[in-house]
DOKE-851201 format. One record per residue (C-alpha): residue in one letter; residue number from 1; y, x, z. Coordinates in nm, 4 decimals, decimal comma. Layout:
BEGIN
{res:A&n:NUM&Y:Y&X:X&Z:Z}
...
This chain:
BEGIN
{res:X&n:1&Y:8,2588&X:11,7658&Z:7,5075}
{res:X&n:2&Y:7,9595&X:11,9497&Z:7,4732}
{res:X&n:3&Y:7,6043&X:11,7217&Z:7,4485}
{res:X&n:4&Y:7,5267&X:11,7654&Z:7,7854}
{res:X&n:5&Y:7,8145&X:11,6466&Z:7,9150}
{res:X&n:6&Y:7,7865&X:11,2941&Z:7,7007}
{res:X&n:7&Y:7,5063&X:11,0921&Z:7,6908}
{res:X&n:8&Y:7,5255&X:10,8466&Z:7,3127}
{res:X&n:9&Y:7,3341&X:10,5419&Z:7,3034}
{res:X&n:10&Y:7,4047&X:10,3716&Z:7,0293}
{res:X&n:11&Y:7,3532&X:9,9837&Z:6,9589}
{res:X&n:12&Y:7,0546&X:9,8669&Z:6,7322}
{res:X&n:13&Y:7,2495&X:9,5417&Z:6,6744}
{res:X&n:14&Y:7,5911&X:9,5627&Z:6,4978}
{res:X&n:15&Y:7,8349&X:9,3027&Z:6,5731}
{res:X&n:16&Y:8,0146&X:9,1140&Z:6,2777}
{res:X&n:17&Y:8,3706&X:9,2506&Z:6,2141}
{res:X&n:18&Y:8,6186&X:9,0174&Z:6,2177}
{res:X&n:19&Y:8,8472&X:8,9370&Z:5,9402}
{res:X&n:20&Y:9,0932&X:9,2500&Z:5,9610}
{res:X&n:21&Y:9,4010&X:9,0923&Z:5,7045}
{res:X&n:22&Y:9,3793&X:8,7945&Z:6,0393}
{res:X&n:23&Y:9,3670&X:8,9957&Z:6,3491}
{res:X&n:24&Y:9,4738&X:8,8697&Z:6,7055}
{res:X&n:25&Y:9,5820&X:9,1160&Z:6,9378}
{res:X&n:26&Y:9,3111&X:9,1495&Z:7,2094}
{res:X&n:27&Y:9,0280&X:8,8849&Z:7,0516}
{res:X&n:28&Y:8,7178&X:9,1287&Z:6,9521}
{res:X&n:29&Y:8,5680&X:9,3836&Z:7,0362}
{res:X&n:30&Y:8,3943&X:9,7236&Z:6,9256}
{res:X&n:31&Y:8,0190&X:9,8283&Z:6,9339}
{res:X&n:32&Y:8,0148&X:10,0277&Z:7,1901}
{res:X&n:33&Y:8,2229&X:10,1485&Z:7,5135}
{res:X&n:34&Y:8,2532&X:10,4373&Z:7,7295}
{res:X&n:35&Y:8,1563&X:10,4569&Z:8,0657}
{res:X&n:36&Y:8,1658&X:10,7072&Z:8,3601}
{res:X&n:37&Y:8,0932&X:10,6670&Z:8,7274}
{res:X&n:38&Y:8,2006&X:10,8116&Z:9,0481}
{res:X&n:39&Y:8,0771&X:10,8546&Z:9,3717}
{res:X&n:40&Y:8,1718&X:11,0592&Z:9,6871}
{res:X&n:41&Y:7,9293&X:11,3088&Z:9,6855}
{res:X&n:42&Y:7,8400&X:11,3750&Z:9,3078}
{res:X&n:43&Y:8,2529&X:11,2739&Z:9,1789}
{res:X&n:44&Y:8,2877&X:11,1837&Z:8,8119}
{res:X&n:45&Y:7,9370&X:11,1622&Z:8,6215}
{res:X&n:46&Y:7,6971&X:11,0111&Z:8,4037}
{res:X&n:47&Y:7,9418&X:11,0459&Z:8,0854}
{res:X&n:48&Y:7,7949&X:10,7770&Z:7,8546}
{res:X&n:49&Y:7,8877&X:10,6069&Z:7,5312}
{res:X&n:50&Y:7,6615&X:10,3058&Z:7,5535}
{res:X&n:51&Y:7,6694&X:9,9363&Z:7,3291}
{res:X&n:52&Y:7,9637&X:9,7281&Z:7,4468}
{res:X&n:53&Y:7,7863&X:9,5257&Z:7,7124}
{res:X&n:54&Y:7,9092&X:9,3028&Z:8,0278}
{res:X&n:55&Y:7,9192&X:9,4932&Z:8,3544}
{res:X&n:56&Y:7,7165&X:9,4062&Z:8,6280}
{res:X&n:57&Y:7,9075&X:9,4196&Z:8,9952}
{res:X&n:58&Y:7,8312&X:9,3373&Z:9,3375}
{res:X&n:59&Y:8,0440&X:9,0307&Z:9,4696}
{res:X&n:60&Y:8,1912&X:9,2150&Z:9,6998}
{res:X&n:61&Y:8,3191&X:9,4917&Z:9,4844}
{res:X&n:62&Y:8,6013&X:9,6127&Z:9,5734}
{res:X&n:63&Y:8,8544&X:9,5338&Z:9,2781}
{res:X&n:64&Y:8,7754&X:9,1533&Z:9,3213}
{res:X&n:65&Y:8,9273&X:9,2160&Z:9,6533}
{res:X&n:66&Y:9,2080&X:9,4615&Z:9,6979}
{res:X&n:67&Y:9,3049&X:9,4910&Z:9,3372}
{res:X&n:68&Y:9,2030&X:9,8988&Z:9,3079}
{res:X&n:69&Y:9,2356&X:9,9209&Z:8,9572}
{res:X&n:70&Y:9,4513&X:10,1257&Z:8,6848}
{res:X&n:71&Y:9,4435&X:10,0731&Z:8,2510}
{res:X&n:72&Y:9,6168&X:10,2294&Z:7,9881}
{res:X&n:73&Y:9,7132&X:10,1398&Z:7,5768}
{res:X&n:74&Y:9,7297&X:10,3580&Z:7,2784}
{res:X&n:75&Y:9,6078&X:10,3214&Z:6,9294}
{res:X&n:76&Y:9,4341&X:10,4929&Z:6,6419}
{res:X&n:77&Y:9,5513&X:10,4148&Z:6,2958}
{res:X&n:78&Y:9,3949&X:10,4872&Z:5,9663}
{res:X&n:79&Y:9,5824&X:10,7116&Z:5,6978}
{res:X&n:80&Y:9,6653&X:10,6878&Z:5,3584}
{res:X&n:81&Y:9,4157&X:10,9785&Z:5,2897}
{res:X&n:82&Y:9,1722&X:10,8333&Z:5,5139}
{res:X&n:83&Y:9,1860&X:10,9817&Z:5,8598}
{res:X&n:84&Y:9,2247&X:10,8865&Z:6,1802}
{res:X&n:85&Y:9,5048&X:10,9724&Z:6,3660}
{res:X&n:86&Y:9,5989&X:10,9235&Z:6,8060}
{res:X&n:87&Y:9,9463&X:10,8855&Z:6,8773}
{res:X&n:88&Y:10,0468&X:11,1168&Z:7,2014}
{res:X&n:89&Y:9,6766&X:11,0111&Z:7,3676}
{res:X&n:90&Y:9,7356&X:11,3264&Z:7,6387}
{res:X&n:91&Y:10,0519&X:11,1378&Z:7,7523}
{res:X&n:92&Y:9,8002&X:10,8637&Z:7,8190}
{res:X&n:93&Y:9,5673&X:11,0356&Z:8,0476}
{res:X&n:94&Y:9,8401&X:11,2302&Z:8,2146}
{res:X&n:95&Y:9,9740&X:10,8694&Z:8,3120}
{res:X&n:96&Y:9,6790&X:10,7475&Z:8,4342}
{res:X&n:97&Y:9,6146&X:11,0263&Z:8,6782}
{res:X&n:98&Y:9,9626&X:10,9243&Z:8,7660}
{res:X&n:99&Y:9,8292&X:10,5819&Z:8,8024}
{res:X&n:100&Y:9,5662&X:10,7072&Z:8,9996}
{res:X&n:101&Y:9,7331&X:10,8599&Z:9,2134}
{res:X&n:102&Y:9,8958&X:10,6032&Z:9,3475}
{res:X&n:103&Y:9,5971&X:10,3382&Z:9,4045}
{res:X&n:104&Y:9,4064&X:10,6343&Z:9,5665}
{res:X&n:105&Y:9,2039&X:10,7134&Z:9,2918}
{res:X&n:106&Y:9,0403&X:11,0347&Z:9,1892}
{res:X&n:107&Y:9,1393&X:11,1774&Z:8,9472}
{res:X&n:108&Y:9,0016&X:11,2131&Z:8,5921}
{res:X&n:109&Y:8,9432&X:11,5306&Z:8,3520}
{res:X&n:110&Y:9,2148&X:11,4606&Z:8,1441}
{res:X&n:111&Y:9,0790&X:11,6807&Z:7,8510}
{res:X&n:112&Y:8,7223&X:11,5241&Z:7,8990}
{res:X&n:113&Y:8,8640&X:11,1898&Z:7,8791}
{res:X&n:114&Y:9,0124&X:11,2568&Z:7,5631}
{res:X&n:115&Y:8,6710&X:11,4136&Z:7,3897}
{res:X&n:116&Y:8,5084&X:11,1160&Z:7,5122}
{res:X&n:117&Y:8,7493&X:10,8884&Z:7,3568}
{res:X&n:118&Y:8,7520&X:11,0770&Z:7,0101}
{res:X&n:119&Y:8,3736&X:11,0635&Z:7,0323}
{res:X&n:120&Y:8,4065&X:10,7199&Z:7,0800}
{res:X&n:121&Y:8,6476&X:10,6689&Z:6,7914}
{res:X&n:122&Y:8,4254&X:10,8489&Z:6,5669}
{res:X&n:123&Y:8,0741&X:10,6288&Z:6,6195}
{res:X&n:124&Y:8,3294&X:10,3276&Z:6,5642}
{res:X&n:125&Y:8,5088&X:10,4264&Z:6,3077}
{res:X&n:126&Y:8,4494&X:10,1492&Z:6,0684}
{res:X&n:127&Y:8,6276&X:9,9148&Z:6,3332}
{res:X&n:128&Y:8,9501&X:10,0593&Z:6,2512}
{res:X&n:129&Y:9,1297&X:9,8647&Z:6,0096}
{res:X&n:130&Y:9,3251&X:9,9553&Z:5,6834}
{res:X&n:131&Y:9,5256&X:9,6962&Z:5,6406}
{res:X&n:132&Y:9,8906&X:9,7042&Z:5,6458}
{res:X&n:133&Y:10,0484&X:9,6903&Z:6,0297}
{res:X&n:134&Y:9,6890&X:9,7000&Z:6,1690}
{res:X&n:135&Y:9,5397&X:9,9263&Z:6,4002}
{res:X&n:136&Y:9,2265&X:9,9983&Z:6,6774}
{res:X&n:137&Y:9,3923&X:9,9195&Z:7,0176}
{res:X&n:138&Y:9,2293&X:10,1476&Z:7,2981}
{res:X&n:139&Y:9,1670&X:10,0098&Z:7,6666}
{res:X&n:140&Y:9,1150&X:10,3175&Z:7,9523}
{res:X&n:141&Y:9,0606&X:10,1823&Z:8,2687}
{res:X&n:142&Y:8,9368&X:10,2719&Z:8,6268}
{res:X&n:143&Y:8,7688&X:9,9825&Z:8,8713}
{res:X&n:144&Y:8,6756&X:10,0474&Z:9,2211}
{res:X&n:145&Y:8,2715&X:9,9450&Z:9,2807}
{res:X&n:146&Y:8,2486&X:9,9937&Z:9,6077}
{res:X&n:147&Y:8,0708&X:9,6637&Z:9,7967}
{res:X&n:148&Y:8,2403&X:9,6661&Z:10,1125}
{res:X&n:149&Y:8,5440&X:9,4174&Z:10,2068}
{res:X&n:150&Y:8,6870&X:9,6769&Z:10,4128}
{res:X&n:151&Y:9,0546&X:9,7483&Z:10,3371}
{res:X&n:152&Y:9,0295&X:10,1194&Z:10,2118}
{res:X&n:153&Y:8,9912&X:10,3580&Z:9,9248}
{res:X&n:154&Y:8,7221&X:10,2929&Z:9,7475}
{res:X&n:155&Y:8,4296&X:10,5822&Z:9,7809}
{res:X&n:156&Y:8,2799&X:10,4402&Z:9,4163}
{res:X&n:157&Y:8,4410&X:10,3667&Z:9,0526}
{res:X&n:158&Y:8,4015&X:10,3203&Z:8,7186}
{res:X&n:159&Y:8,5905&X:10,4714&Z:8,3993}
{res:X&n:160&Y:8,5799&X:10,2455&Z:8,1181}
{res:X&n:161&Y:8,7338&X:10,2472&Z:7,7693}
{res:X&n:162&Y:8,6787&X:9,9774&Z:7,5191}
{res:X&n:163&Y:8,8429&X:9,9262&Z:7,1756}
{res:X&n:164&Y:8,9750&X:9,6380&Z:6,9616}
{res:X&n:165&Y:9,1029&X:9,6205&Z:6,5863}
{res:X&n:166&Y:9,4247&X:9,4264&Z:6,6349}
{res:X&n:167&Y:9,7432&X:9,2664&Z:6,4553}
{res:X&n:168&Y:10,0613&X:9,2395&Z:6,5155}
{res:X&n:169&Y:10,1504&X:9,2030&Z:6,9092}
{res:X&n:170&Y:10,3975&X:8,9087&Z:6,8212}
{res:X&n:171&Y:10,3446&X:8,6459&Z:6,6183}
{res:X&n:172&Y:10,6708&X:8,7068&Z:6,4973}
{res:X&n:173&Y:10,6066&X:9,0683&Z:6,3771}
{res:X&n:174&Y:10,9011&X:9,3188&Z:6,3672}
{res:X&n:175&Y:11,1143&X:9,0067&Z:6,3305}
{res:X&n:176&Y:11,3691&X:9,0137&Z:6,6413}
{res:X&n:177&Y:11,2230&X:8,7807&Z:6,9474}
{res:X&n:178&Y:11,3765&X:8,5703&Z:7,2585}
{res:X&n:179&Y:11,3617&X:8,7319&Z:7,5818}
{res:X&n:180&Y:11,4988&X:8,5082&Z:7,8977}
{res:X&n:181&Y:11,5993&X:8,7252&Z:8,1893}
{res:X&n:182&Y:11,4278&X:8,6248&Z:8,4998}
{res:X&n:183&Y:11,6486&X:8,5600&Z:8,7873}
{res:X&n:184&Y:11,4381&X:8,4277&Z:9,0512}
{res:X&n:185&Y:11,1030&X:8,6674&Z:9,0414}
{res:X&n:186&Y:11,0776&X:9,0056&Z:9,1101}
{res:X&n:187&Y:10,8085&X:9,1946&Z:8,9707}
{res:X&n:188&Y:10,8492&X:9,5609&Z:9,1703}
{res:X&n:189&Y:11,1128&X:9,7653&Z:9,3675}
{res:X&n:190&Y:11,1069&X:10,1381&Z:9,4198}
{res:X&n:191&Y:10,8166&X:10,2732&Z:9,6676}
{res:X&n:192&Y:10,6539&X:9,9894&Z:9,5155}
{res:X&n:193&Y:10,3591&X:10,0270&Z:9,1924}
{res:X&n:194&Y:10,6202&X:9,9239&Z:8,9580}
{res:X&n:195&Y:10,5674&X:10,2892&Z:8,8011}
{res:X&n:196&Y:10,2031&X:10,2717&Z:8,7976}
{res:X&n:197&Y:10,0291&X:10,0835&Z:8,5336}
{res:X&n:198&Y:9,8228&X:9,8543&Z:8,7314}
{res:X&n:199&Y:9,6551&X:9,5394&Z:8,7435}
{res:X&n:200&Y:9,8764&X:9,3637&Z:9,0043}
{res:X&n:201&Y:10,2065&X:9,4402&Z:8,8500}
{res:X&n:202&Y:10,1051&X:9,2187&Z:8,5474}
{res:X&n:203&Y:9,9295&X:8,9296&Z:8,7492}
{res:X&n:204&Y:10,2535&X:8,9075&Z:8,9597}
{res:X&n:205&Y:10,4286&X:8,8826&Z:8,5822}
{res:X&n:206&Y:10,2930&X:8,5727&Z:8,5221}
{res:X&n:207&Y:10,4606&X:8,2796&Z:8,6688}
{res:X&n:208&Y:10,7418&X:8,3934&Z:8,5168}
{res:X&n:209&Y:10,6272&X:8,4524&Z:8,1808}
{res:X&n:210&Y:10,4551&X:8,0881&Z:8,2334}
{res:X&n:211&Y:10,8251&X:7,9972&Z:8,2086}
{res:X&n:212&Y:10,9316&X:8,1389&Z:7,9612}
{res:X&n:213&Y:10,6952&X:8,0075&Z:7,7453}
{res:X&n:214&Y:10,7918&X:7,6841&Z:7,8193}
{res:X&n:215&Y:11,1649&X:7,7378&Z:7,7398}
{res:X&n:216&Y:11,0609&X:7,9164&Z:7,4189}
{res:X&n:217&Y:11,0976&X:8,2679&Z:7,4692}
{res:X&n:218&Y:10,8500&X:8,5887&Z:7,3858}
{res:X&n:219&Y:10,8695&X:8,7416&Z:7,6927}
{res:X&n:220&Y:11,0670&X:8,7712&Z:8,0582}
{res:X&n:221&Y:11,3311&X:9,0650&Z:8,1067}
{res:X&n:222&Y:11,3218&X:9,1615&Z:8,4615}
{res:X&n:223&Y:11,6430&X:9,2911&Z:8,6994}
{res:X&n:224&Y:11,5847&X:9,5162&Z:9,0034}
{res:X&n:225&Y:11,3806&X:9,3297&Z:9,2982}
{res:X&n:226&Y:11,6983&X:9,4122&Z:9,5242}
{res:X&n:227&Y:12,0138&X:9,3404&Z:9,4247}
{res:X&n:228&Y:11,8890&X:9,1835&Z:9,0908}
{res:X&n:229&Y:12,1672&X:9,2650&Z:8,8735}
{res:X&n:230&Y:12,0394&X:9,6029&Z:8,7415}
{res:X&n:231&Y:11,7635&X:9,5461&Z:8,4210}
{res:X&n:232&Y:11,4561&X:9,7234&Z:8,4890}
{res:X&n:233&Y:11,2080&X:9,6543&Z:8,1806}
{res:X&n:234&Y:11,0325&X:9,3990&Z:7,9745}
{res:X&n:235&Y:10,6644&X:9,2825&Z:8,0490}
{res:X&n:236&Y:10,5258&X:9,4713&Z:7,7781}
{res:X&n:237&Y:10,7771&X:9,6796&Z:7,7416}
{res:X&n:238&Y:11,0714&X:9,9128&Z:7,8219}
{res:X&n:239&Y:11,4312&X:9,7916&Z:7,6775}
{res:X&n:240&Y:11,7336&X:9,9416&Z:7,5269}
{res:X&n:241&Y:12,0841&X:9,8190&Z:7,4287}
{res:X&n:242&Y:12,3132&X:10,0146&Z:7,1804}
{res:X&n:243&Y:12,6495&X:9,9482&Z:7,2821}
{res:X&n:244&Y:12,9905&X:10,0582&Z:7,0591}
{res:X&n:245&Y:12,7779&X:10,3107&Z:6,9227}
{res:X&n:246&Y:12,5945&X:10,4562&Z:7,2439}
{res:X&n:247&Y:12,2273&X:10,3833&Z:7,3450}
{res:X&n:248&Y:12,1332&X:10,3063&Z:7,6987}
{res:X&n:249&Y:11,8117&X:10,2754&Z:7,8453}
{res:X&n:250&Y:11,7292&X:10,2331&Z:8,2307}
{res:X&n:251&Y:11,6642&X:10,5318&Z:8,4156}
{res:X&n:252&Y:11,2794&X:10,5337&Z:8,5663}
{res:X&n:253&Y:11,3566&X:10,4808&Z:8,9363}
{res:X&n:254&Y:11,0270&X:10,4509&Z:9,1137}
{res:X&n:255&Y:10,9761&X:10,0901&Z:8,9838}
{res:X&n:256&Y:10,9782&X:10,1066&Z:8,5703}
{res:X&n:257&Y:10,6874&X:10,2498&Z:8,3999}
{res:X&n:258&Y:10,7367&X:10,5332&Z:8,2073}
{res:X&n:259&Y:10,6502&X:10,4132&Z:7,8512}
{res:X&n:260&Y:10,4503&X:10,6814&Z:7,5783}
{res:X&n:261&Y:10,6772&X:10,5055&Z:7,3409}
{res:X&n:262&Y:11,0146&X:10,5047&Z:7,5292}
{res:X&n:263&Y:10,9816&X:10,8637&Z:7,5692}
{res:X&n:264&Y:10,9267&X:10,9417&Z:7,1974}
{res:X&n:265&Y:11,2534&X:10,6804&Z:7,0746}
{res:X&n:266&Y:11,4189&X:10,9282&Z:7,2896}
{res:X&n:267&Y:11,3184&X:11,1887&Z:7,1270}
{res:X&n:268&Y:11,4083&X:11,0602&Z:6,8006}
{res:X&n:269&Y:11,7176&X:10,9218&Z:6,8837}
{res:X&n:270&Y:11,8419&X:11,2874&Z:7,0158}
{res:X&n:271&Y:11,7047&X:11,4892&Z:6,7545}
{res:X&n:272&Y:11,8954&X:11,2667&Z:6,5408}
{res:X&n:273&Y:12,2391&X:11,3482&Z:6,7371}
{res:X&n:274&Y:12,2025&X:10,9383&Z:6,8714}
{res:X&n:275&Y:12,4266&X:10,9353&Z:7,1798}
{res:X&n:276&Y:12,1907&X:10,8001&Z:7,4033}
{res:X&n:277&Y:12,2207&X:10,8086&Z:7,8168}
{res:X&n:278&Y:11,9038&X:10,6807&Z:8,0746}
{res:X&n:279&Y:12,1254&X:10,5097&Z:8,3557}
{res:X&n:280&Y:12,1773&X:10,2023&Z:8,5904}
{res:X&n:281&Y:12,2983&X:9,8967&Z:8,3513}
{res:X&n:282&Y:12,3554&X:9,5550&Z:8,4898}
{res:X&n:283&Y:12,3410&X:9,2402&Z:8,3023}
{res:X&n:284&Y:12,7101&X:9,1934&Z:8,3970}
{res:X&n:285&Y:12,7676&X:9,4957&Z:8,1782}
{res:X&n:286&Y:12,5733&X:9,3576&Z:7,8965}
{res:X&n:287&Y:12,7621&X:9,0301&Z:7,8682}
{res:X&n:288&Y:13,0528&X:9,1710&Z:7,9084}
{res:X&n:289&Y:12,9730&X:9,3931&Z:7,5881}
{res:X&n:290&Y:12,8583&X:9,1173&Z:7,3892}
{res:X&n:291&Y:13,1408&X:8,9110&Z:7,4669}
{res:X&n:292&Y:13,4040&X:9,1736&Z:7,3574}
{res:X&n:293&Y:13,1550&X:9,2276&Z:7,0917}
{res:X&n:294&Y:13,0268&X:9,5716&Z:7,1515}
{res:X&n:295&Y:12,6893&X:9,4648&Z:7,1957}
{res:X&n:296&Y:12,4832&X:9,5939&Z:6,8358}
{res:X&n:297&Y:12,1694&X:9,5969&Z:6,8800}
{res:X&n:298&Y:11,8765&X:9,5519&Z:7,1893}
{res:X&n:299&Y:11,5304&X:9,6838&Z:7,0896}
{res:X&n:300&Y:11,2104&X:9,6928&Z:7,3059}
{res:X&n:301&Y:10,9233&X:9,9915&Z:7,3105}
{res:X&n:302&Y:10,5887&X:10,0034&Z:7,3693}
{res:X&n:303&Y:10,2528&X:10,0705&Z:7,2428}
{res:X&n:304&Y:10,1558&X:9,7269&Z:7,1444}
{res:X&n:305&Y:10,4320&X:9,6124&Z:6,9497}
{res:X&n:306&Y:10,6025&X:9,9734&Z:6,9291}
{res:X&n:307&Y:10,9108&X:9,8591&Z:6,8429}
{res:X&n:308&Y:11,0667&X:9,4717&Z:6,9290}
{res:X&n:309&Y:11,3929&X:9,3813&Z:6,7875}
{res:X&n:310&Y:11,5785&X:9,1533&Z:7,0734}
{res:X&n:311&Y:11,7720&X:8,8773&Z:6,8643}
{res:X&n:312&Y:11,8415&X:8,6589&Z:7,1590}
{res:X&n:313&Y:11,8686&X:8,7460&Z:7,5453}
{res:X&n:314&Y:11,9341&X:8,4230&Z:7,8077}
{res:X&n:315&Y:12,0738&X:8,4716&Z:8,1361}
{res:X&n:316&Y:12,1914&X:8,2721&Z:8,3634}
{res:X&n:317&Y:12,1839&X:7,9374&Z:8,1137}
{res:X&n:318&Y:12,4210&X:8,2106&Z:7,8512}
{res:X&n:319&Y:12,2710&X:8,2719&Z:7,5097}
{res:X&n:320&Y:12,3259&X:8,6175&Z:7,4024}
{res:X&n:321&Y:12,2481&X:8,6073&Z:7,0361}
{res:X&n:322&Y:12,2079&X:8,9930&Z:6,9374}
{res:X&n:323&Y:12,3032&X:9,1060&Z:6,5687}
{res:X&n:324&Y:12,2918&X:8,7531&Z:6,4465}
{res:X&n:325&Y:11,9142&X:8,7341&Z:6,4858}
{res:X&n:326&Y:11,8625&X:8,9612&Z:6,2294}
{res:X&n:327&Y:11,7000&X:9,3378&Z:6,2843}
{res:X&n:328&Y:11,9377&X:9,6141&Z:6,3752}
{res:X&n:329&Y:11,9421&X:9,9275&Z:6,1719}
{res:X&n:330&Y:11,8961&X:10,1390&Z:6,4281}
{res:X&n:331&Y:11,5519&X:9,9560&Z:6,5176}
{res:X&n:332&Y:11,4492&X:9,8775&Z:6,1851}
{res:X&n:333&Y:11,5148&X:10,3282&Z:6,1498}
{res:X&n:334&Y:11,3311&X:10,3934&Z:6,4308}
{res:X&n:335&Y:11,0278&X:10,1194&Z:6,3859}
{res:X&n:336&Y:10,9970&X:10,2939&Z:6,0181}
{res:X&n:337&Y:10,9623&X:10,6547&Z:6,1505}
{res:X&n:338&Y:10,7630&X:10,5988&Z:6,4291}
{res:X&n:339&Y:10,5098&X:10,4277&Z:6,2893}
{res:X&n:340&Y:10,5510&X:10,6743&Z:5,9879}
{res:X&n:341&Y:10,4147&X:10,9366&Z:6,2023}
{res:X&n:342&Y:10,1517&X:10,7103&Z:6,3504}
{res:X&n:343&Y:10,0443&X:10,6874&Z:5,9842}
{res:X&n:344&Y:10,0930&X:10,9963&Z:5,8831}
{res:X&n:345&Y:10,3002&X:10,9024&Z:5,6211}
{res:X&n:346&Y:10,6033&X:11,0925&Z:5,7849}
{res:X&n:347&Y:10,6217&X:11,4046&Z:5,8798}
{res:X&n:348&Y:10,5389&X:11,5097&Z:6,2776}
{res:X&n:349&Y:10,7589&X:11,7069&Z:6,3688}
{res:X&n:350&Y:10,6721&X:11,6812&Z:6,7046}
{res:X&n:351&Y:10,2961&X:11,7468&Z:6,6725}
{res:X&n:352&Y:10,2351&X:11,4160&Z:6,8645}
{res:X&n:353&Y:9,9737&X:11,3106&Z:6,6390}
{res:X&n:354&Y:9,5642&X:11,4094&Z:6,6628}
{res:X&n:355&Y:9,3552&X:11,3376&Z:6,4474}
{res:X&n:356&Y:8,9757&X:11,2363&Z:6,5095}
{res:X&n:357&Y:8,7360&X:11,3848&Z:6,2822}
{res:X&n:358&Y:8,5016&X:11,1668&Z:6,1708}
C-alpha cells in the first residue's frame, strides 16, 4: 500500500504493556487501529492507521439496530530468529468478503486489507509477545454507520482492525476440555448465517454457553437446527472425531463456518495419508462408537485455541469420556506441527505463512 493510499498517525502516548508471561485472551489492547470508511458515492476510503481510540456513532446507527456487522481472527507470532510471521491471513479476507456478502456488505480490497494489516503489525510490533504459547490476536471487522432505523442495507460502514497480545484461549491450555452437547438451542440451519462469521450467530450462542458454564463445561457442541441429531460445530470452533482409525469432520452445509484452521488439519491429515472423510455424523453414531470402543480421539480447530483436545463430551445426561482424559496422539501431532509452522520452527510446506517485515 503505497503512502497515498494510507494515512499513519501515530500515538504520542504509549500505553503500558501488560505482563506478556500472564496474558488473558481478549483483555488489552494495541496502540493503534486501523480504520476505513465507506460511503455510497465515494465506496471504501480514508485508509488510516490512527491511536486506538473509542468510536464515536450516532444512536441510531445502524448495527445497534439490525445487527449489520461481520469480524474475523488470525494471529501473528514471533519467531525464534525474530520475525513475524501471519498464518493463512488471505484465507481471512477471502472469508470476510464471504461474510460480506451475505449481510449485504461491500466488499473489501482483499490485497489492501492485508497491506494495511502488515502496516499495522509493523508500527506495533513490540506488542507481540515472545513468550512461549503467546501470540498478537488480530480483530477485522465491518459495522454499518448508517443513522437511519429503516430496515435496509446500510449506504455507510466502517472497517476496523484492532490487535491484542493474548494467552492461551482456555484456561486449561492444550489439556483436553468438557464440551456438553446442546439439545434444546439451535444456533443456525442452512439458508441461515450459520456460514458467515457474524455478530448474531455468537449472541444467539449464549444462553447456551450460560449453561454450560454452570454444569462445568468449556464450551456447547451444537447439532443441526432441524432434526438435531447431526453435529454441526463448536462455538469457537469446528470438531472432529477419529473413529477405528478414520477421521470425520462435518461437511460445511450452508450453516457451519468454514474454519482457516479446519481447512489446514485437513491438509495435514491427507498429506500424511490420514483417512479422513467431511460427512453427515450424528451423535447416535458417536455413542455408539464410544460404546463399542471405537471412539479415539475428538479434537476441536480454530484460530484461538488452534487445536482443543475433547476429553469429555455429555449428551443427553451420558458422559462420553474420550481417551481417558488424556491428549490423543493424533491431536497432540497435529497441535505440534501446526503451530510449528505458525512459528516457523517447522517447515511450510504449504507456503501458508507471511511474514511482516518490520
Amino acid at each position: 500500500m503505497s503512502n497515498e493510499q494510507l494515512t499513519i498517525i501515530q500515538t504520542e502516548n504509549h500505553k503500558q504493556k501488560p505482563d506478556f508471561e500472564h496474558l488473558e485472551f481478549g483483555k488489552e489492547f494495541t496502540d493503534h487501529m486501523f480504520v476505513m470508511d465507506y460511503t455510497t458515492d465515494l465506496g471504501w476510503h480514508d485508509a488510516r492507521i490512527i491511536p486506538y481510540q473509542p468510536l464515536s456513532l450516532d444512536p441510531s446507527a445502524m448495527v445497534f439496530h439490525y445487527g449489520q456487522t461481520v469480524f474475523e481472527g488470525l494471529k501473528a507470532y514471533y519467531t525464534e530468529d525474530g520475525n513475524i510471521l501471519l498464518f493463512r491471513p488471505d484465507k481471512n479476507m477471502q472469508r470476510l468478503n464471504q461474510s460480506n456478502d451475505r449481510l449485504c456488505i461491500p466488499e473489501i480490497d482483499e490485497a489492501l486489507a492485508l497491506d494495511a494489516l502488515k502496516e499495522l503489525i509493523k508500527i506495533d510490533h513490540e506488542w507481540v509477545p515472545k513468550v512461549k504459547g503467546t501470540s498478537l490476536y488480530i480483530r477485522p471487522f465491518i459495522i454499518a454507520t448508517q443513522a437511519s432505523l429503516g430496515v435496509h442495507p446500510s449506504e455507510s460502514y466502517q472497517f476496523i482492525i484492532i490487535m491484542s497480545p493474548v494467552g492461551s484461549y482456555y484456561k486449561e491450555g492444550i489439556k483436553p476440555i468438557k464440551i456438553a452437547v446442546e439439545s434444546r438451542y439451535v444456533r443456525a440451519v442452512a439458508g441461515g448465517t450459520g456460514q458467515a462469521k457474524t455478530a448474531g450467530n455468537y449472541a444467539s450462542s449464549l444462553k447456551a454457553q450460560e449453561v454450560a458454564d454452570e454444569e462445568g463445561y468449556s464450551q456447547v457442541l451444537w447439532l443441526d437446527g432441524v432434526e438435531r441429531k447431526y453435529v454441526e460445530e463448536v462455538g469457537s470452533m469446528n470438531i472432529f472425531f477419529k473413529i477405528n482409525g478414520e477421521v470425520i469432520t462435518p461437511a460445511l452445509n450452508g450453516s457451519i463456518l468454514p474454519g482457516i484452521t479446519r481447512d489446514s488439519i485437513l491438509h495435514l491429515l491427507r498429506h500424511w495419508n490420514v483417512p479422513v472423510v467431511e460427512r453427515k455424523i450424528s451423535m447416535e453414531e458417536i455413542y455408539q462408537a464410544y460404546k463399542d470402543g471405537l471412539l479415539e480421539e475428538v479434537f476441536g480447530t480454530g484460530t484461538a485455541a488452534v487445536i482443543s483436545p475433547v476429553g469429555e463430551l455429555y449428551w443427553e445426561d451420558k458422559k462420553l469420556d474420550i481417551n481417558d482424559g488424556e491428549i490423543g496422539e493424533l491431536s497432540l501431532k497435529l497441535y505440534n506441527t501446526l503451530t510449528g509452522i505458525q512459528l516457523g520452527k517447522e517447515e511450510d510446506i504449504f507456503d501458508w505463512t507471511v511474514e511482516v517485515k518490520k
